[in-house]
C-alpha positions, 0 to 999 in steps of 0.5 A, a space after each residue: 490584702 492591701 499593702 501597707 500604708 506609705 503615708 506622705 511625710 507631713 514636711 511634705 504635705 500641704 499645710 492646710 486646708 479649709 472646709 466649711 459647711 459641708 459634709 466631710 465623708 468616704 464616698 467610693 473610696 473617696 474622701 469629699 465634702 459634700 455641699 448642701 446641693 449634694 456637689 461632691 470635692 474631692 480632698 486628697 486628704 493623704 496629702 494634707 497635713 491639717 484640715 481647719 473645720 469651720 462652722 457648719 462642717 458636718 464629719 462622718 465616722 469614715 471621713 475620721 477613720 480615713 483621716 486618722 489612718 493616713 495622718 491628717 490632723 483634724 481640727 475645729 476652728 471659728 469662722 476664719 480660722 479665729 478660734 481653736 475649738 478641738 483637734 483630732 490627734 491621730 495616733 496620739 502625743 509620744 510619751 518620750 517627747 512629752 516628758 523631754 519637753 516637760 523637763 525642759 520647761 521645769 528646769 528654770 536653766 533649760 528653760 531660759 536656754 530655750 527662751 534665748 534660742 527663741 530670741 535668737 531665731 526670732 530676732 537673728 541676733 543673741 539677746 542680751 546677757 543675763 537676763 531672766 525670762 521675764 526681762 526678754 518677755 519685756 524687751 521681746 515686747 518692746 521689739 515688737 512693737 516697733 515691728 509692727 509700726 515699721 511694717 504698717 509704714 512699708 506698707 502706707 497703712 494707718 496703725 494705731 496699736 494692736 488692739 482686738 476683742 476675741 468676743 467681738 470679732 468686727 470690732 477691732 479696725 481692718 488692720 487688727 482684724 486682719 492680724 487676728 485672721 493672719 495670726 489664727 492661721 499661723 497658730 493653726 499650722 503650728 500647732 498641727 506641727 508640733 501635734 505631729 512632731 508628739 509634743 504638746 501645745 500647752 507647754 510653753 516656755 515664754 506663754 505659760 499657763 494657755 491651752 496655746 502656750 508652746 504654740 504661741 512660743 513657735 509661731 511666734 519666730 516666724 510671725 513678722 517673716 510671714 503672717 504679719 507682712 501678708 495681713 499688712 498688705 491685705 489691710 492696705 487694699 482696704 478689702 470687703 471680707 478681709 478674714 476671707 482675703 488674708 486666710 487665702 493669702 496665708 495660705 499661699 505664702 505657707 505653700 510657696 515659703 514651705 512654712 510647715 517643713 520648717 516648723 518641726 526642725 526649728 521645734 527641735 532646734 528650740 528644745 535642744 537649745 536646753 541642753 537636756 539630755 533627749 529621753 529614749 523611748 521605753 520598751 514598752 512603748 506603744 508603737 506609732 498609729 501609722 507603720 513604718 516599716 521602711 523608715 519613712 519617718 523623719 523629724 517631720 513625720 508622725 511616729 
């Protein structure tokens, strides 16, 4: 009989990685993508925590069950990571933690709470005293444009606005189309965190009313620490396939930053910001998709 499962907590895992065309399956116990020639990639699929399937990705039922036991989030994206289109949640959102983060965003003083919190970690500075959701919405807006104008400047790089089509991906210029690509990795990781953590993506406390909403709110705080910096400096090297150059670039400064093992504990810091009181499971919860019984677990662990 096999031991129990020790899954790798997902604080602890690489944060992403990218398939595209291939066939993800369980070979010889195995879990790897096959290219068309038939050359088989090993993934160590246990050690990560999100794997982004691009355009002609093909995954067997084994390749599912295998990801699902061990914890990998699964997600469908567009070329470059562009487009969310599904995700495969093991073991499914928690019950508890759903209806702590609806409380919150349904109660108009917790949720301004968390908003000022957001502001807070985003800018390293309280915002300004009374204000609504929707003037820091206004004043988060204004910062942000400047920011982008500074870090354009830093890195010698001609800047308009931030200006892009979702319909038409090549037509925005090189320094937007490399925000987008930057952007989308960003949202990717984040919201393999907060899928991890048992919350949900849709409910948002500044976003409102996207499938993305909470996602946008997280990955917001850490956009112009990580992502932004690296899409200015790929657009400045004026490269062929900047989609291409940026993902890679995103995907090393998520591993030499951690950026994953930051994300969850800053989801909780965001939400106790509210002041609710955090709901305790009922007894008849179901219990996590993966076992636990050594206490693995932690805030960045599924369960």
């Amino acid at each position: 009989m096999l031991p129990p499962l020790k899954p790798i907590p997902v604080k602890d895992r690489v944060s992403v990685v990218f398939v595209e065309k291939g066939q993800l399956d369980v070979l010889d116990g195995a879990f790897v993508v096959v290219d068309k020639h038939g050359v088989r990639t090993h993934i160590p699929v246990g050690g990560v925590a999100c794997l982004m399937l691009e355009i002609g990705t093909r995954v067997s039922h084994a390749a599912v069950v295998l990801a699902a036991r061990v914890g990998c989030l699964l997600v469908w994206v567009g070329e470059g990571g562009v487009r969310l289109y599904s995700a495969g949640q093991p073991g499914g959102a928690r019950a508890d933690r759903l209806l702590y983060q609806a409380s919150l965003a349904l109660d108009d003083a917790a949720r301004l709470k968390a908003v000022r919190k957001m502001y807070a970690l985003r800018f390293k500075e309280e915002p300004p005293a009374r204000r609504s959701v929707e003037q820091l919405r206004g004043i988060e807006g204004a910062r942000v444009r400047k920011m982008y104008e500074l870090i354009a400047r830093q890195h010698r790089v001609e800047w308009k606005w931030r200006n892009y089509d979702h319909t038409e991906w090549g037509s925005g210029d090189v320094p937007n189309r490399c925000l987008s690509a930057a952007t989308a990795c960003l949202y990717g990781v984040t919201e393999a965190a907060i899928l991890a953590a048992g919350y949900a993506p849709a409910v948002g406390f500044i976003h409102t009313g996207k499938p993305q909403s909470f996602v946008y709110d997280i990955a917001d705080i850490f956009k112009f620490e990580t992502v932004v910096p690296v899409a200015f400096r790929i657009a400045a090297t004026q490269p062929q396939a900047p989609e291409r150059a940026v993902r890679i670039a995103c995907r090393d400064a998520f591993r030499q930053t951690k950026l994953l093992a930051r994300i969850i504990p800053t989801i909780e810091q965001v939400l106790a910001a509210g002041d609710l009181p955090v709901p305790k499971p009922p007894e008849e919860s179901v219990a996590p998709a993966i076992p636990n019984k050594e206490q693995l677990g932690d805030a960045g662990h599924r369960g």
